[in-house]
C-alpha positions as CSV (number, residue, x, y, z in Angstrom):
1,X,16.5,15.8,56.1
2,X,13.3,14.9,54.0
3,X,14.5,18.1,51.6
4,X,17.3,15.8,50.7
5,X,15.3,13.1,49.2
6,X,16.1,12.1,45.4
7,X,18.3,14.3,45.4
8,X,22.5,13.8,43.8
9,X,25.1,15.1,46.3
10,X,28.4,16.0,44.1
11,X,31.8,15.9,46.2
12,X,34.5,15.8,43.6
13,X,38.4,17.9,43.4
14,X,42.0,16.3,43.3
15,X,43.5,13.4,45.6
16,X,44.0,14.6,49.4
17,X,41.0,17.1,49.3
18,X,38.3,15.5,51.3
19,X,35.9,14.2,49.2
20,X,35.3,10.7,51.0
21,X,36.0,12.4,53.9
22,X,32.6,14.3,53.1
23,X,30.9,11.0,51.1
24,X,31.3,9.7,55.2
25,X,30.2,12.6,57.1
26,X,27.1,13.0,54.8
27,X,26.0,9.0,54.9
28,X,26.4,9.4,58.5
29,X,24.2,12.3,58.8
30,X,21.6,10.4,57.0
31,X,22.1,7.3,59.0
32,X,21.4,9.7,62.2
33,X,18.4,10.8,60.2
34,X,16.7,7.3,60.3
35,X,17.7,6.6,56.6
36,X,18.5,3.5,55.7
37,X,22.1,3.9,53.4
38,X,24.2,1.6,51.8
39,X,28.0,2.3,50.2
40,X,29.5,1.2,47.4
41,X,33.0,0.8,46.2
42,X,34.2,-0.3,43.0
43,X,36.2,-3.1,43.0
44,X,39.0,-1.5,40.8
45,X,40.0,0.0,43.8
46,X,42.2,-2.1,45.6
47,X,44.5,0.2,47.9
48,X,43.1,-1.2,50.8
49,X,42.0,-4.6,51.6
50,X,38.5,-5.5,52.0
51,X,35.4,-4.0,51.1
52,X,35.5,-0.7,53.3
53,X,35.9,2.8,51.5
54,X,39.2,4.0,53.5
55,X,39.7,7.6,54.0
56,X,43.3,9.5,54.0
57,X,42.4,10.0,57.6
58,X,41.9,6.4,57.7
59,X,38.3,6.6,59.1
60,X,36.1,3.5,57.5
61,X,33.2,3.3,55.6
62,X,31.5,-0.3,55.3
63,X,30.4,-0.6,51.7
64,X,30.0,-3.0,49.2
65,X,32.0,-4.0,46.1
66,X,30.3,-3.7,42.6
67,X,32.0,-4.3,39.3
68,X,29.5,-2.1,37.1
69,X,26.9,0.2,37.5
70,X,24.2,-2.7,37.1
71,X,25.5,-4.7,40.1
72,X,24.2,-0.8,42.3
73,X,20.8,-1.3,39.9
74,X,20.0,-4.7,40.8
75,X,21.0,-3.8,44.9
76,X,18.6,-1.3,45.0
77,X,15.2,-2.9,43.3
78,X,15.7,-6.2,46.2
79,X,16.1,-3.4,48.7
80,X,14.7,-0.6,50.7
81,X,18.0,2.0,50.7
82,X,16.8,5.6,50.7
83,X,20.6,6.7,50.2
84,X,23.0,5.2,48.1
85,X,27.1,6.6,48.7
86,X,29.5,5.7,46.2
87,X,33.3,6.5,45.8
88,X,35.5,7.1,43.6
89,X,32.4,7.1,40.9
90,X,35.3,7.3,37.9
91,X,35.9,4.1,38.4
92,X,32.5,2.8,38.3
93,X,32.7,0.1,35.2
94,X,29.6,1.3,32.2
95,X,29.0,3.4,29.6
96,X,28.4,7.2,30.8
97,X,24.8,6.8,29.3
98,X,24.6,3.6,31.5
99,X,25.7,5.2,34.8
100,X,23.8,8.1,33.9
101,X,20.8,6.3,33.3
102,X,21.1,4.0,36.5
103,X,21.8,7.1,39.1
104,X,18.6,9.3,37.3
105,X,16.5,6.2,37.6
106,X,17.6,6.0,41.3
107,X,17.0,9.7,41.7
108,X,13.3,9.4,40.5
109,X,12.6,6.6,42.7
110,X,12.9,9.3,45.3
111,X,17.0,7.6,46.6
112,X,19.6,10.3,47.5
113,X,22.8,9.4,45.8
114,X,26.0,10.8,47.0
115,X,28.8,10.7,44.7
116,X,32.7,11.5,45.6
117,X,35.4,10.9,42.7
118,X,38.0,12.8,41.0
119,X,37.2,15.4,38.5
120,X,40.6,15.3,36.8
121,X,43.1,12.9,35.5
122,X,47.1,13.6,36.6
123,X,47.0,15.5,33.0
124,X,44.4,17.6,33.9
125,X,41.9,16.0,31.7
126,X,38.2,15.6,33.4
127,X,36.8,12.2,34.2
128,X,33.8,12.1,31.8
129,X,31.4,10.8,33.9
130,X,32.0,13.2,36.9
131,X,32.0,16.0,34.2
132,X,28.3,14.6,33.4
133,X,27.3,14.4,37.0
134,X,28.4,17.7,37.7
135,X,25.5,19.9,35.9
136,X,23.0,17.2,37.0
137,X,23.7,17.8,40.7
138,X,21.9,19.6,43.1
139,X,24.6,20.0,45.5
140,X,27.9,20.5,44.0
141,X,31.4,20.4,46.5
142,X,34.5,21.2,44.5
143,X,37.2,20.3,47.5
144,X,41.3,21.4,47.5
145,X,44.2,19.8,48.6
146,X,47.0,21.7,50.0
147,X,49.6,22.3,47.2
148,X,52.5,20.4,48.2
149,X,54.7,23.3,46.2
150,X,53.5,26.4,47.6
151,X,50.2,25.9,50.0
152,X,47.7,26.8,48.1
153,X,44.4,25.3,46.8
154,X,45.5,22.4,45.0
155,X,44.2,22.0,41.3
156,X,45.7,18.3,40.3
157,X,46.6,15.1,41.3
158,X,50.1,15.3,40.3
159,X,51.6,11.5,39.8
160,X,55.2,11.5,40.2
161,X,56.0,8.2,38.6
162,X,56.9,7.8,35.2
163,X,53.6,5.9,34.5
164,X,51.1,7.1,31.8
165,X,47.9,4.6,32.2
166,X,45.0,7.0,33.0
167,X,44.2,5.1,36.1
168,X,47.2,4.1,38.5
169,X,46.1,3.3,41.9
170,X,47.8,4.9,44.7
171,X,48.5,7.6,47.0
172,X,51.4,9.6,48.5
173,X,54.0,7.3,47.0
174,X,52.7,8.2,43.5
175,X,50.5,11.4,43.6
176,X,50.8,14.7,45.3
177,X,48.2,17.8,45.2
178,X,49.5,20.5,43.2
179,X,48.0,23.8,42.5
180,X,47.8,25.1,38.5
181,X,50.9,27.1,38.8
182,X,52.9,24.6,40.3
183,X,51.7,21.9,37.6
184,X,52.5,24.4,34.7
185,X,55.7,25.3,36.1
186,X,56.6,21.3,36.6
187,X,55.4,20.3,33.0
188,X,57.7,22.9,31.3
């Protein structure tokens, strides 16, 4: 897997489509490779306790909580990672020109970073720094829920609670993947 070596992995879509699902499945490849990886998680996200990343499927991940993007920075110079995973990314406290300039300066270092966070708010609006990460990447995965309407591809993450903060932790009980149809037809 040496191709993969300072390279940025994308996985990004709505809520329920996979993408730490895949941030797993590729950190384990590496860690079958012989790499030495490390996760991270930032510590916004408190749906589950501890510091593993916690799939739908409720697989694990071990992984470390960081605040801001320096707290990766400073990891990776006192170590010897070759791969570097981090969830839900849009959480990930700094300016984009901060994250930006952390994950290209890991990149050139010659450390694979794997990145899986939501493209879109529950308005539809992107997540600034995924929308950045996503021309930058060399391997891009847009993933799809199942539209809880109709069954196909889902588009959004749909939050059916009242609440209009941009970020509102949760799952089921407050989002549900919908496809563009479905969302248009709900917002009329």
């Amino acid at each position: 897997m040496h191709q993969y070596k300072g390279r940025l992995i994308v996985h990004t879509g709505s809520m329920f489509s996979g993408k730490t699902s895949s941030l797993e499945k590729d950190l384990k490849r590496f860690q079958i490779a012989g790499y030495h990886t490390v996760a991270f998680k930032p510590s916004i996200d408190t749906r589950y306790e501890g510091e593993d990343i916690v799939t739908h499927d409720n697989t694990y991940i071990s992984a470390i909580l960081v605040e801001h993007v320096k707290d990766i920075k400073k990891f990776c110079e006192d170590s010897t990672v070759a791969v570097v995973g981090i969830d839900e990314v849009q959480f990930l406290e700094g300016s984009i020109s901060e994250i930006l300039e952390v994950l290209c300066d890991l990149l050139d270092r010659g450390i694979t970073v794997i990145v899986a966070g939501l493209d879109m708010d529950f308005t539809g609006k992107p997540f600034e720094i995924v929308k950045e990460l996503m021309p930058l990447s060399d391997y891009l995965n847009k993933h799809h829920a199942v539209c809880t309407k109709c069954g196909s591809d889902a588009w959004v993450s749909h939050r059916k609670t009242e609440d209009t903060q941009r970020v509102v932790l949760g799952a089921n009980e407050e989002y549900e993947p919908l496809c563009r149809a479905c969302y248009r037809n709900l917002k009329k």
